[in-house]
C-alpha positions as CSV (number, residue, x, y, z in Angstrom):
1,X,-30.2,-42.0,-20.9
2,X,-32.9,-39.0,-20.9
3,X,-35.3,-40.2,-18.0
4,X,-38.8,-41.7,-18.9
5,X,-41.5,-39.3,-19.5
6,X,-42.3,-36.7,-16.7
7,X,-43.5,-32.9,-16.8
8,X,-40.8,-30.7,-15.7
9,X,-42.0,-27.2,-16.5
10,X,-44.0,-27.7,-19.7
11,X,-41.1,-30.2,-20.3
12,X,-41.8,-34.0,-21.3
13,X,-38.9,-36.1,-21.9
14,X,-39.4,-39.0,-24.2
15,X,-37.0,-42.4,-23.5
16,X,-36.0,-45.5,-25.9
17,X,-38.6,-48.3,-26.3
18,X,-38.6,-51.7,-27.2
19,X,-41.4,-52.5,-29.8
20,X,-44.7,-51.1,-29.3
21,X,-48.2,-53.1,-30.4
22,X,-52.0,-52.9,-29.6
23,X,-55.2,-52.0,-31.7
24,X,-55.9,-47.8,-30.9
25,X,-58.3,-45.5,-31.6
26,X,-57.4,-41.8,-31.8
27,X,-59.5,-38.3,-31.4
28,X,-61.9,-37.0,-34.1
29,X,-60.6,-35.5,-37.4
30,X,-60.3,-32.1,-36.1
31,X,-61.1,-30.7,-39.6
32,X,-64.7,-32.2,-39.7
33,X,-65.4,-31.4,-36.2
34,X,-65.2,-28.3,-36.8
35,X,-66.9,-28.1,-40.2
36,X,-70.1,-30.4,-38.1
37,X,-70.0,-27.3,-35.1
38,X,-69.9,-24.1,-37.8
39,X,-72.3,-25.6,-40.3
40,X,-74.3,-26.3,-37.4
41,X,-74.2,-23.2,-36.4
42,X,-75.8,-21.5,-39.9
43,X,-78.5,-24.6,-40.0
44,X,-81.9,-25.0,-39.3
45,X,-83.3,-27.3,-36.7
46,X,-80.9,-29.2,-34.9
47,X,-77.4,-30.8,-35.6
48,X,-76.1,-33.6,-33.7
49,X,-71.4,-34.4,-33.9
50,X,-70.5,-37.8,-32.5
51,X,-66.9,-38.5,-31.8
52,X,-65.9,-35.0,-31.9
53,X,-62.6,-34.1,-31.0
54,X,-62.6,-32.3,-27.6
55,X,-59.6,-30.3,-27.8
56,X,-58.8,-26.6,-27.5
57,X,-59.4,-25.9,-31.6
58,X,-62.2,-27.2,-31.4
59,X,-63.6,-25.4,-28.1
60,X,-63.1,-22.7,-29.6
61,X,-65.5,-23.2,-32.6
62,X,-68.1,-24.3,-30.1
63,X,-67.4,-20.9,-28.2
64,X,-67.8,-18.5,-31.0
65,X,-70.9,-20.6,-32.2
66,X,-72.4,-19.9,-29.1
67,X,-71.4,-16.0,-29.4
68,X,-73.0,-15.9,-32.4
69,X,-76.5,-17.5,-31.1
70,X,-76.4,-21.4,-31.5
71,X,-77.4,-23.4,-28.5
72,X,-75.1,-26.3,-28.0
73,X,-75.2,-28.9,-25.4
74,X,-72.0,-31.7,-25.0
75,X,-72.8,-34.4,-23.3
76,X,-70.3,-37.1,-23.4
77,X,-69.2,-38.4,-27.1
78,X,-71.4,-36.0,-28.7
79,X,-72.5,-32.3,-29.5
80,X,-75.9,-31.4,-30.2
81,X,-76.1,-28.1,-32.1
82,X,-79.6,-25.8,-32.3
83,X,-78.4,-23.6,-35.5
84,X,-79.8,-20.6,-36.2
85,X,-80.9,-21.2,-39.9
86,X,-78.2,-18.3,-40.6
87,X,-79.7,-15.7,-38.8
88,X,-76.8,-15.2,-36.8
89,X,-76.8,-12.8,-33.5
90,X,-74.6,-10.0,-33.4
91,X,-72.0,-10.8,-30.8
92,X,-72.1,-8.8,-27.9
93,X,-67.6,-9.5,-27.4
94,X,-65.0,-10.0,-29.3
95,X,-64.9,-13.5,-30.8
96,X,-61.9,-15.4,-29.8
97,X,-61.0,-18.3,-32.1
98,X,-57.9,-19.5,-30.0
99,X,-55.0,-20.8,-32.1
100,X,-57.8,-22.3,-34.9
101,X,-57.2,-21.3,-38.3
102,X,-60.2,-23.1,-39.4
103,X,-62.3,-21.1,-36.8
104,X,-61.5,-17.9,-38.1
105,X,-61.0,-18.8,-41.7
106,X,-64.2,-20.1,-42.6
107,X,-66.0,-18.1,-39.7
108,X,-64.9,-14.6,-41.8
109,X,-67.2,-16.6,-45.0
110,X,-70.0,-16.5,-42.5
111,X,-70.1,-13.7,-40.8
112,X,-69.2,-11.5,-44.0
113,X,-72.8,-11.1,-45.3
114,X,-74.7,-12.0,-42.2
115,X,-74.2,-10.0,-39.1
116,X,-74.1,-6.0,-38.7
117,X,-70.6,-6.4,-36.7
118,X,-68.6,-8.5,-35.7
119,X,-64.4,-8.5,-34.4
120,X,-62.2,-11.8,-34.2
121,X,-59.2,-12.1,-32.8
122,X,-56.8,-15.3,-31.4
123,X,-53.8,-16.3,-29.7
124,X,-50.2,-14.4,-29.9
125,X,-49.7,-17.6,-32.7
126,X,-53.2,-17.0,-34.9
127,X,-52.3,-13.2,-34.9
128,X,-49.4,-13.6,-37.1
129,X,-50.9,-16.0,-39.6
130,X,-52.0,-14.4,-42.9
131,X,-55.7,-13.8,-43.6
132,X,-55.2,-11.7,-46.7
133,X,-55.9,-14.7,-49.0
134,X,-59.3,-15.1,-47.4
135,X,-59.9,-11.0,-47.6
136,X,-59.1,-10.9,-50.8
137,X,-61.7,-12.8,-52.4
138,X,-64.6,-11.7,-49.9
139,X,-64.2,-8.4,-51.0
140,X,-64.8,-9.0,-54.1
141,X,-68.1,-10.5,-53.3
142,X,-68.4,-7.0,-51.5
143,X,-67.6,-7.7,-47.6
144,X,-66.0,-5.1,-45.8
145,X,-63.3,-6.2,-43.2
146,X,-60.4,-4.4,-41.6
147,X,-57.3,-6.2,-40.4
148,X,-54.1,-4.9,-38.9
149,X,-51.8,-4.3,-41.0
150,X,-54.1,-5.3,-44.2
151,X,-53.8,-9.2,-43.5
152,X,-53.6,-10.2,-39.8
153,X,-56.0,-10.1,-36.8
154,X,-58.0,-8.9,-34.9
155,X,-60.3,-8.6,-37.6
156,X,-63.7,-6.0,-38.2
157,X,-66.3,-7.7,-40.2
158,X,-69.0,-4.7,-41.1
159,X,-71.7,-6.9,-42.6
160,X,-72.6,-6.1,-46.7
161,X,-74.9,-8.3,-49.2
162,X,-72.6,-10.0,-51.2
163,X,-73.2,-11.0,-54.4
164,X,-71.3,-14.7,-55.9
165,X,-68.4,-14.6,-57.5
166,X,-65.8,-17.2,-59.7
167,X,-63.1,-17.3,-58.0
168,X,-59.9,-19.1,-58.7
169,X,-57.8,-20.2,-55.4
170,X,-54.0,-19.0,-55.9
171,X,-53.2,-21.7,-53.2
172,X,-54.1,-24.9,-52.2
173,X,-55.9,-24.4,-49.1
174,X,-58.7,-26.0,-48.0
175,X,-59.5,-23.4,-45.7
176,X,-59.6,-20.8,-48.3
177,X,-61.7,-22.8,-50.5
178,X,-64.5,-23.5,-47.9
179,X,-64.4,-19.7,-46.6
180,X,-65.5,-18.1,-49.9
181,X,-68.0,-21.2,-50.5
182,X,-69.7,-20.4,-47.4
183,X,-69.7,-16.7,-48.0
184,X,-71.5,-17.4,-51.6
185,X,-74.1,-20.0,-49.9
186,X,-75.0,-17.2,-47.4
187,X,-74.5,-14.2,-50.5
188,X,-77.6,-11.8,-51.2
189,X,-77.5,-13.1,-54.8
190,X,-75.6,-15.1,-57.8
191,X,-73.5,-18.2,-58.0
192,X,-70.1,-18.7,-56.5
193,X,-67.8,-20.9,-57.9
194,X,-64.4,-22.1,-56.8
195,X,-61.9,-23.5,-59.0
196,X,-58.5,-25.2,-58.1
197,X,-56.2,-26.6,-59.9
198,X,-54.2,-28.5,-56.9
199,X,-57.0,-31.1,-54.8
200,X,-57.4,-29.8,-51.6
201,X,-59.1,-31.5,-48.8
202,X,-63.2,-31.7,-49.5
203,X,-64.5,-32.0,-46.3
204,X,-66.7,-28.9,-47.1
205,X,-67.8,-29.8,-50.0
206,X,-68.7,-33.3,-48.3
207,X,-70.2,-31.8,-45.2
208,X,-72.4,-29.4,-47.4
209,X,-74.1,-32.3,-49.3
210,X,-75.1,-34.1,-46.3
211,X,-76.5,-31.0,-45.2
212,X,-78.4,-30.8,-48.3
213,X,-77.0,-27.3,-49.7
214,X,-77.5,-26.7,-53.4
215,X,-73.5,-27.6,-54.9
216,X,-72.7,-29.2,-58.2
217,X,-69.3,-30.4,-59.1
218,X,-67.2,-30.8,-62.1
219,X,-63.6,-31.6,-63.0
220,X,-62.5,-30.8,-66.5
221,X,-58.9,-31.3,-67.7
222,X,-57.5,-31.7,-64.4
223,X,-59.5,-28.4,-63.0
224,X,-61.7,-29.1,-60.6
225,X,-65.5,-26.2,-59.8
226,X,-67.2,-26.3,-56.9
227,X,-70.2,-23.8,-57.5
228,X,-73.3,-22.9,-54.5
229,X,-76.1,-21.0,-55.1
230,X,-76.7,-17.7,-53.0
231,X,-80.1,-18.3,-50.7
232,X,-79.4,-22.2,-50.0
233,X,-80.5,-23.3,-46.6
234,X,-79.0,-26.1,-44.6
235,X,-81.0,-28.5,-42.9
236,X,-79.6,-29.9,-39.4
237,X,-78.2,-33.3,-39.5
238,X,-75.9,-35.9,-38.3
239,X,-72.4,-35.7,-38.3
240,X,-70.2,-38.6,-37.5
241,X,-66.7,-37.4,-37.2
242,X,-64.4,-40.6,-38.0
243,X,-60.6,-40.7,-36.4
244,X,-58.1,-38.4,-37.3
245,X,-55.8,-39.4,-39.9
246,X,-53.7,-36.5,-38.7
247,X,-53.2,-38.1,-35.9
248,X,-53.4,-41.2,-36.7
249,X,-50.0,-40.1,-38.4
250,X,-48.1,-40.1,-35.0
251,X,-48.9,-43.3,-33.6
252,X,-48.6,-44.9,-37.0
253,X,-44.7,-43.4,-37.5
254,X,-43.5,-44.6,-34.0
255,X,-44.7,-48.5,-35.3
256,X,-42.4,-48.0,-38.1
257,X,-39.6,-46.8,-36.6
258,X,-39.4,-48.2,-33.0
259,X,-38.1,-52.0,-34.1
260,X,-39.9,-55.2,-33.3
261,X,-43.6,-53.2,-33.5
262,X,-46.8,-53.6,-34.9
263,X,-49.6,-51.3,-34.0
264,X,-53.3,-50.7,-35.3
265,X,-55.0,-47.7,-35.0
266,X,-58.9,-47.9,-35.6
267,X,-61.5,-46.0,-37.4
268,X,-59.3,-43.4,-39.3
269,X,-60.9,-41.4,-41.7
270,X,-59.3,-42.1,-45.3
271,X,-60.5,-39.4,-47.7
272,X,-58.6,-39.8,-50.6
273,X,-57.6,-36.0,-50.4
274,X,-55.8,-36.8,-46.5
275,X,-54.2,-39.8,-47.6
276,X,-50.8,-38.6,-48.5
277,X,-48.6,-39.7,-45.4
278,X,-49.9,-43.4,-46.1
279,X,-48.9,-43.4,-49.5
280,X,-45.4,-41.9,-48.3
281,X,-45.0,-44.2,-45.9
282,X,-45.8,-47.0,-48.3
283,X,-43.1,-45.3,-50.5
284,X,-40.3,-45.6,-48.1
285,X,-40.9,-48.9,-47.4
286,X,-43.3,-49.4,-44.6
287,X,-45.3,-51.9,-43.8
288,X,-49.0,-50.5,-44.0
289,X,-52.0,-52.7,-44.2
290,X,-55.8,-51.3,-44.1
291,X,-58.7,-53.4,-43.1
292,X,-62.8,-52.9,-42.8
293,X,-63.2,-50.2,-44.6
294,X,-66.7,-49.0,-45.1
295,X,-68.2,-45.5,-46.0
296,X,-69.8,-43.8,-42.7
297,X,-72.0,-40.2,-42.9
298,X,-69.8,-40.1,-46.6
299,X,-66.6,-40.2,-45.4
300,X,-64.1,-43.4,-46.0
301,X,-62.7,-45.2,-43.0
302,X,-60.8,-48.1,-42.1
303,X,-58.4,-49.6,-39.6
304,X,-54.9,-49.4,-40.7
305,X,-51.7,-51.4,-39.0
306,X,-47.9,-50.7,-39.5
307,X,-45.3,-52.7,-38.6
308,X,-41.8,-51.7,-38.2
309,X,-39.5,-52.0,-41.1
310,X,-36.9,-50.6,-42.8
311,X,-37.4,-46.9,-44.4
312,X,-35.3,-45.4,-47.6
313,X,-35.3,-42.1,-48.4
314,X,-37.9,-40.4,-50.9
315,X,-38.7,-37.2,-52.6
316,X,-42.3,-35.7,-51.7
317,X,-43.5,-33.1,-53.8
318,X,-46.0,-31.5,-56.0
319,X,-49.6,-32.1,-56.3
320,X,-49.4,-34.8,-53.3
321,X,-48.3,-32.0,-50.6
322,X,-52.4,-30.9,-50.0
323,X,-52.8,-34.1,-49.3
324,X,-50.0,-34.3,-46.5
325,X,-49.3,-30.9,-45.2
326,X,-50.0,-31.4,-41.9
327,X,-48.1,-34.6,-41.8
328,X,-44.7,-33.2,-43.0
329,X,-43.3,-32.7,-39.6
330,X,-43.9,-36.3,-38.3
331,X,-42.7,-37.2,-42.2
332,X,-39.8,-35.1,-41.6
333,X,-38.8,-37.2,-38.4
334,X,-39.4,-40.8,-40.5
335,X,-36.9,-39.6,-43.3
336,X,-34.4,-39.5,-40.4
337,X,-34.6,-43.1,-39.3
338,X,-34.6,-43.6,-43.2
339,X,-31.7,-44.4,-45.4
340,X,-30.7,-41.9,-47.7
341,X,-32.2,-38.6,-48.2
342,X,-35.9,-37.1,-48.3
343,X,-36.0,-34.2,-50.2
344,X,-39.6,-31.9,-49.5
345,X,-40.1,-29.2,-52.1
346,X,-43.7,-27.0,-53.3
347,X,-44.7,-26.8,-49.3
348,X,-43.9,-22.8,-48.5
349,X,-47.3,-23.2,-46.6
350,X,-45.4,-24.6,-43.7
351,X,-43.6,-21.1,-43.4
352,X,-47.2,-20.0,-42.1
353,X,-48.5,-22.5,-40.0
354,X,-49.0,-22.6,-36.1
355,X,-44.8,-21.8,-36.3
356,X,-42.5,-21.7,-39.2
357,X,-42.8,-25.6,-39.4
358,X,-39.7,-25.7,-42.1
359,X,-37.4,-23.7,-39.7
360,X,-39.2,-25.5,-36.7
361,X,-38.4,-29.2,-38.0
362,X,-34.7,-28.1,-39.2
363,X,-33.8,-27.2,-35.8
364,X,-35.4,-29.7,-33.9
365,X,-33.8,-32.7,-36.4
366,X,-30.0,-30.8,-36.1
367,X,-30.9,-30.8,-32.3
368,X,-31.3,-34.8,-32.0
369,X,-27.7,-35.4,-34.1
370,X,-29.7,-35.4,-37.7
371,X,-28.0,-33.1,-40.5
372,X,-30.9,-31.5,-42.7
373,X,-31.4,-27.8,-44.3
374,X,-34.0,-25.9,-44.8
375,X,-35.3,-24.7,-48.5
376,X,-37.9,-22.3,-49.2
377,X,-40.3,-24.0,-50.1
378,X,-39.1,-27.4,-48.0
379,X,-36.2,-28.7,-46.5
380,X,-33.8,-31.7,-47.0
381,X,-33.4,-34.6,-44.6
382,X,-30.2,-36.7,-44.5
383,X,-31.1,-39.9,-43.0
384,X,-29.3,-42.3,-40.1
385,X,-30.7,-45.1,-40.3
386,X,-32.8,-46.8,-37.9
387,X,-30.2,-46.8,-35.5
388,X,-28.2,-43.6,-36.4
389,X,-31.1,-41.2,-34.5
390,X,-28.7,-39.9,-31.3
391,X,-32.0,-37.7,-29.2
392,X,-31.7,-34.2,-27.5
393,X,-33.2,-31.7,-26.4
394,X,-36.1,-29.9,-28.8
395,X,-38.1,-27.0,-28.9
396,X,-42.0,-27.3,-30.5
397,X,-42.1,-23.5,-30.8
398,X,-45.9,-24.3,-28.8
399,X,-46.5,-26.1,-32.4
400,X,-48.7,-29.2,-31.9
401,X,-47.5,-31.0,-34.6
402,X,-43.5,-30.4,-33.9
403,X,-44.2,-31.4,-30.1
404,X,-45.5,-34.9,-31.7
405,X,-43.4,-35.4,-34.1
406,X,-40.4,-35.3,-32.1
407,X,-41.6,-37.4,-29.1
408,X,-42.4,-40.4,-31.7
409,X,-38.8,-39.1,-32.7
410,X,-37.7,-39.7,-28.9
411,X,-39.1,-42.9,-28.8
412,X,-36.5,-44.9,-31.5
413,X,-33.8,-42.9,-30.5
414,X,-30.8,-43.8,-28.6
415,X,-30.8,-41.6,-25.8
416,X,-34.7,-40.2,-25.9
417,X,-35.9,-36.3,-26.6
418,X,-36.7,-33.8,-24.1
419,X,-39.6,-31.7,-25.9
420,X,-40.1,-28.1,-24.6
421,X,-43.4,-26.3,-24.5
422,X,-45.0,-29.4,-24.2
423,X,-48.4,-28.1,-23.3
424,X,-49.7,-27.1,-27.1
425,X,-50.4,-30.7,-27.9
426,X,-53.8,-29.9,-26.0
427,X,-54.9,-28.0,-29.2
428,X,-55.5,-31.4,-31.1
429,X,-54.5,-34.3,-29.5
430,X,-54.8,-33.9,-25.3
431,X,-54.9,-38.0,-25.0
432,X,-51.4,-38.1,-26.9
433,X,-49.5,-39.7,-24.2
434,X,-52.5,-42.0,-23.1
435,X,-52.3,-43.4,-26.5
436,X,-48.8,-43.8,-26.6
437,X,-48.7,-45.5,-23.1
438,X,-51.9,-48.2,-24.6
439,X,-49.3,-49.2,-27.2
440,X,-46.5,-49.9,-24.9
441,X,-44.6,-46.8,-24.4
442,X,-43.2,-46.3,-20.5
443,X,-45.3,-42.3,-20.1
């Protein structure tokens, strides 16, 4: 049997347990965290983010925020933010966003039309992801940015008045959608709308309101506008960030699969448009009950508890993948304790995520004695059972999500997993293995 957790060269090795329980809370949804530090940043007067998620993604928003002239103090659970009321300083460095997507996504909206220069760059991992769906619509608002090779930082942002546009997102992406809304809120002139025809998470749109920016929405025939005015002003505010449902997602999947378990995990944030892995899970049989739910700062939250139980296989697909992407890997490592086989299809987006996430989970399930192969636009899972899951040795390619997903995978195996390139996890959830060991897991 693979030994219990220990760090053996950015090595953690994950061992066999014996039903896991307890009432958890996990770290802040990363995705309004940093929506609470950038809109701060662009406000006037002062901003205030409890229960942010203190985590290297989000340090780095904080860090370029600062760069670009906001004064932000952290003092325990929360950050308060003096914005700059979108007068943003020119920054006197290059602005590194880390291995955040969100940071320099929606940070190339913002800087577009408000500073005279500006370059952003990121880690060897954020360098390779594409930006050319963000470029393409800012320069049709009239933004001039230069990126290597056409699509991929670093990045040069000459700032131009831009003028609003309607603009139609060729993807569902969240973080495209929110990038070219903030570039028409901060535009010279005109009205910017965005329209999409998948839902994508509206955290933005959420985050705006609250921060009383001038948005109207509409959904006719299944299409859903978003439109801002140029000139809007935000006004400081409270953010309250609710648990991450991304998260969330790990501890949840180890309750179903480890046998004899029941766990809860507190506070998660249950937008409808994150909500997919529950539904999922509810799909393949598990065992999901959500209590207290109440509405905090306009977001949705609850406590949810799974108990183990027995999985089947399912087919996820279509309009519900926005609502899940991130939550594929860990759904990836469920199908394998499943019976029967999990087909994913319509999610090519995790070709370009922090690594090739299809390729990523393909490898790591074939390492731990599960057959699946990759598609495309998805892969298929053939499932063992909720004994059949043998363990191994797996690389996370320094992807959060993959590290994760495979420990929870270690956890109901046989013989455990021995995760390489353990380290990443500290880019969303450095408390992982605290968490794990509050529930009963031997870390």
């Amino acid at each position: 049997m693979i030994p219990s957790s220990e760090t053996i060269h950015d090595t953690m090795r994950f061992a066999p347990v014996s039903g896991l329980h307890g009432c958890v809370s996990v770290p802040g949804d990363k995705s309004i965290t940093h929506r609470g530090i950038l809109f701060g940043l662009i406000a006037d007067g002062t901003t205030t983010v409890r229960h942010w998620l203190d985590a290297g993604d989000c340090r780095s928003s904080i860090r370029v925020a600062r760069a670009l002239g906001a004064e932000i103090a952290v003092e325990d659970d929360i950050l308060t933010i003096r914005g700059t009321g979108g007068e943003l300083r020119e920054p006197d460095d290059v602005l590194d966003c880390g291995n955040s997507g969100t940071t320099i996504r929606l940070l190339l909206g913002i800087l577009a039309g408000r500073v005279p220069f500006a370059c952003l760059t990121g880690d060897a991992s954020l360098r390779r992801r594409p930006m050319a769906r963000v470029l393409s619509p800012l320069a049709q608002m009239g933004a001039q940015i230069i990126a290597r090779e056409g699509k991929y930082a670093p990045l040069a942002v000459v700032g131009r008045a831009l003028t609003g546009i309607e603009y139609r997102l060729p993807v569902a992406s969240a973080q495209l959608k929110s990038a070219v809304l903030l570039a028409g809120l901060l535009a010279a002139s005109g009205d910017t709308t965005v329209t999409e025809d998948k839902p994508t998470r509206n955290h933005t749109e959420t985050m705006l309101r609250a921060f009383g920016a001038p948005l109207q929405e509409a959904t006719v025939d299944g299409v859903h506008r978003v439109t801002v005015s140029a000139g809007g002003r935000l006004r400081g505010t409270e953010v309250v960030v609710p648990g991450d449902i991304s998260s969330a997602a790990f501890i949840l999947a180890a309750a179903a699969i480890v046998l004899d378990s029941e766990v809860t995990v507190a506070g998660v944030g249950l937008n409808a448009t994150r909500t997919g892995f529950l539904e999922v899970l509810k799909r393949m049989g598990g065992q999901v009950r959500i209590t207290n739910q109440r509405v905090v700062a306009g977001e949705p939250i609850g406590d949810v508890t799974v108990s183990s139980s027995g999985l089947s296989g399912t087919a996820i697909g279509g309009p519900e993948i926005p609502t899940l992407i991130d939550e594929l890997p860990i759904l990836a490592v469920l199908a394998a304790f499943a019976e029967g086989d999990t087909v994913v299809s319509d999610a090519e987006e995790l070709r370009v995520k922090e690594s090739d996430r299809i390729r990523a989970v393909v490898q790591g399930l074939t390492a731990i004695g599960v057959e699946a192969e990759e598609r495309p636009d998805g892969f298929v899972v053939h499932g063992r059972g909720p004994k059949g899951v043998q363990g191994g040795v797996v690389n996370s390619f320094d992807d959060h999500r993959i590290a994760m997903s495979f420990a929870v995978a270690g956890l109901g195996s046989a013989r455990g997993v021995e995760l390489r390139n353990w380290s990443c996890v500290g880019i969303s959830y450095p408390t992982f293995q605290d968490t794990l060991r509050n529930i009963g897991a031997n870390v």
